[in-house]
N, C-alpha and C positions, 0 to 999 in steps of 0.2 A: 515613665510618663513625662510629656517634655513639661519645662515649666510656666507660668504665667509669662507671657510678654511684659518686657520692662518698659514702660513707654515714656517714660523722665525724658530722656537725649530725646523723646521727638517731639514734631509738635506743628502745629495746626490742622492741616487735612491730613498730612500722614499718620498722626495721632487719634484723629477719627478712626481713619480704616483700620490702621492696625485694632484698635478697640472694639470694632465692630467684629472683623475676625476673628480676633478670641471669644467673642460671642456667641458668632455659628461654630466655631469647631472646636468646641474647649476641649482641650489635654493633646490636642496636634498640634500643636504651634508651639514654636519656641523661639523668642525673640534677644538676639543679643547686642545693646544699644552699643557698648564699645565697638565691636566691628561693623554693626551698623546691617546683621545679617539676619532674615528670618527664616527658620527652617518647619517646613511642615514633611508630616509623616504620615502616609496611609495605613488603611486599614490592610492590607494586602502588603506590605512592609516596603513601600517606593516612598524615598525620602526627597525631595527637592529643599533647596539651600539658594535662596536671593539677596542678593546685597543691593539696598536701598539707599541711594545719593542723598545728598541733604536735599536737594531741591526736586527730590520726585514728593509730588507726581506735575508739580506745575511744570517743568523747563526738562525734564528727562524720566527715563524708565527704570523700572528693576531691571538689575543683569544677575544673569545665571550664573553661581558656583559651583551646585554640584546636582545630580540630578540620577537618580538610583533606583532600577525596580528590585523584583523580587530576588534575593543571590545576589543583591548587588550590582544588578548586571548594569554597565554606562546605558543609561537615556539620555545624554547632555544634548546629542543629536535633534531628536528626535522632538525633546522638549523646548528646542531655542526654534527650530522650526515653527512650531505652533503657539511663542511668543510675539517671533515677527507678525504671526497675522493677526495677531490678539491689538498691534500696533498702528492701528489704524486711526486714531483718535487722540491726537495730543494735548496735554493739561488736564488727562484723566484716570481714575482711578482704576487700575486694571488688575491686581491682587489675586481677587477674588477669580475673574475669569483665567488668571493664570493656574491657579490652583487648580480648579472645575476639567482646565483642559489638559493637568499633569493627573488628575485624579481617572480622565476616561484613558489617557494615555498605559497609565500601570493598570487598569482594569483589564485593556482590550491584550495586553501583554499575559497575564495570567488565563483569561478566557483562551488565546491561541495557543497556549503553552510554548510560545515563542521558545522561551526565557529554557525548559528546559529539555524542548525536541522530542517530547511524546506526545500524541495524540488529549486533547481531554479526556475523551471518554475512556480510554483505555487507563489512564489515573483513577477515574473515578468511579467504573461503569456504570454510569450514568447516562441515562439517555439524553444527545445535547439539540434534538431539534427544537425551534424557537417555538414556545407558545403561541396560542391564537391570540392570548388576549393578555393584556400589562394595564397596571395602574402605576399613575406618581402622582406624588405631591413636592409641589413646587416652593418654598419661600422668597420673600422678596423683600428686601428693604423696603420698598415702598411701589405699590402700585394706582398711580395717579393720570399718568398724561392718557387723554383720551383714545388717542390712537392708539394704544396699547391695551386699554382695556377692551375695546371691538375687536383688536387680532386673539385675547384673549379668549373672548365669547365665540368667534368665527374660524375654526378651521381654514385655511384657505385649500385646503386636500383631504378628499373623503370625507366630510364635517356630518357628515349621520354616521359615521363607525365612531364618534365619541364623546362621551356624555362628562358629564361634569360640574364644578361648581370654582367660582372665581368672589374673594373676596380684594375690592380694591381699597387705600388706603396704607393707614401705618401698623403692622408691617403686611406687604401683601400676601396672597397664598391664591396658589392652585391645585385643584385636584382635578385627574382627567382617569378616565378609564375606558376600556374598549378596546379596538379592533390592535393589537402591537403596532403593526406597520405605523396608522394612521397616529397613536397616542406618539409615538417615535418621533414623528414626522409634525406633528405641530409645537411639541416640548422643542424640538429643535430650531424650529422658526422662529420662537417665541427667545431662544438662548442666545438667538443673531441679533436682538436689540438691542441695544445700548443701556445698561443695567448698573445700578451701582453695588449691587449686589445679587445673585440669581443661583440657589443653594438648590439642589433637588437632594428633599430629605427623605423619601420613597421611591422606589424604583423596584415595582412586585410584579414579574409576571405570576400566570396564573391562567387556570381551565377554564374562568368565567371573571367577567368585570365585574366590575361595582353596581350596585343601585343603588338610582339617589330618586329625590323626592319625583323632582322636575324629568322627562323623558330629551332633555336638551341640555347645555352650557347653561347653567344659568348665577347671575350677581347678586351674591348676599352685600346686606352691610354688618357685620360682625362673625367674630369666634363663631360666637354660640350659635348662629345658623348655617355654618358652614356644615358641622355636626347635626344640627338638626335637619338638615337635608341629606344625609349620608342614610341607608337605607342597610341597620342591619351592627350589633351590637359589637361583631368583632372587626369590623369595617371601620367604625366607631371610634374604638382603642387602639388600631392601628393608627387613625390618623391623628389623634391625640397625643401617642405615641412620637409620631414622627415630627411633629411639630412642639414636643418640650414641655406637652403640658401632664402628659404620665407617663 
């Protein structure tokens, strides 16, 4: 298990983030102040390794050291690739979205069985056509700025295949469920804003969605009506679950 980030050598905003990420992903991270390097680890065994300048994130970026899926196999490619586009934004904290996009990177790697040139199904026989229907829950450092709270509430693609519940505030949360395509398709619109943090701590497909109170998106102001709008006791404990509180 890696260890607690040492965050002594850092200090002002980088001392934030790092502190924040060992928050959302406690026992992946592991931070070493002497080389100034932080290494996260998946759950699917792809290790990424970034070395942090003294002056990120104000006047420079993280650069890539090492970057490993499942066997080991080099991602360095693959993952500097979809750093440069994460690079759009200068004087900003970008960590978290780096992670986010090494974490679907070694996912989409294990789903194709790239890594070891056998079919999935034939691994696991397992039927792999995609479900009708997917639920997530989203976390957010904070969800405030207005316009983001209406893209939250508004699908801008198919907005009747998915229902849901949006709490805004410190820390934010989404839940969506419904049509795949459509929950796919707006989590992803929603992952293209500018975020100081944007963690998806559920990701369930499934033969039927969720129900909730409301037959729409609808804005709680708290926890406890986030759940109290969830519709159904093991729906309930999932999202509880997936949000840290059991």
């Amino acid at each position: 298990m890696a260890d607690t980030p040492d965050l002594d050598a850092t200090g002002g905003r980088q001392e934030a983030e790092l502190a924040l990420l060992t928050a959302m992903y406690p026992g992946s991270l592991d931070w070493n102040g002497q080389r100034r390097e932080l290494t996260y680890r998946t759950e699917e065994g792809g290790v990424l390794t970034l070395r942090l300048p003294d002056d990120y994130p104000e006047k420079s970026t993280p650069q890539l050291v090492t970057a490993t899926g499942k066997n080991k196999t080099d991602l360095r490619d693959l993952a500097r690739s979809r750093m440069v586009a994460l690079e759009n934004h200068p004087d900003e904290e970008t960590l978290d979205a780096i992670i986010q996009a090494f974490d679907e990177l070694v996912k989409q790697r294990a789903q194709t069985s790239q890594e070891t040139g056998h079919p999935v199904d034939q691994l696991n026989g397992k039927n792999t056509s995609k479900p009708a229907f997917k639920t997530v829950v989203v976390w957010l450092h904070h969800l405030l700025n207005t316009n983001k709270r209406k893209l939250a509430l508004n699908p801008s693609i198919n907005s009747g295949a998915v229902k849901g519940i949006t709490k805004p505030g410190y820390p934010g949360v989404l839940v969506y469920s419904g049509n795949a395509d459509a929950v796919e398709a707006h989590v992803a619109e929603l992952r293209n804003q500018r975020w100081q943090a944007f963690q998806v701590r559920l990701d369930e497909p499934g033969q039927s969605p969720w129900n909730f109170a409301a037959d729409s998106i609808l804005e709680v102001e708290s926890m406890s009506e986030v759940t109290k709008n969830i519709v159904g006791e093991i729906n309930k404990q999932a999202f509880l679950k997936a949000i840290g509180v059991k």
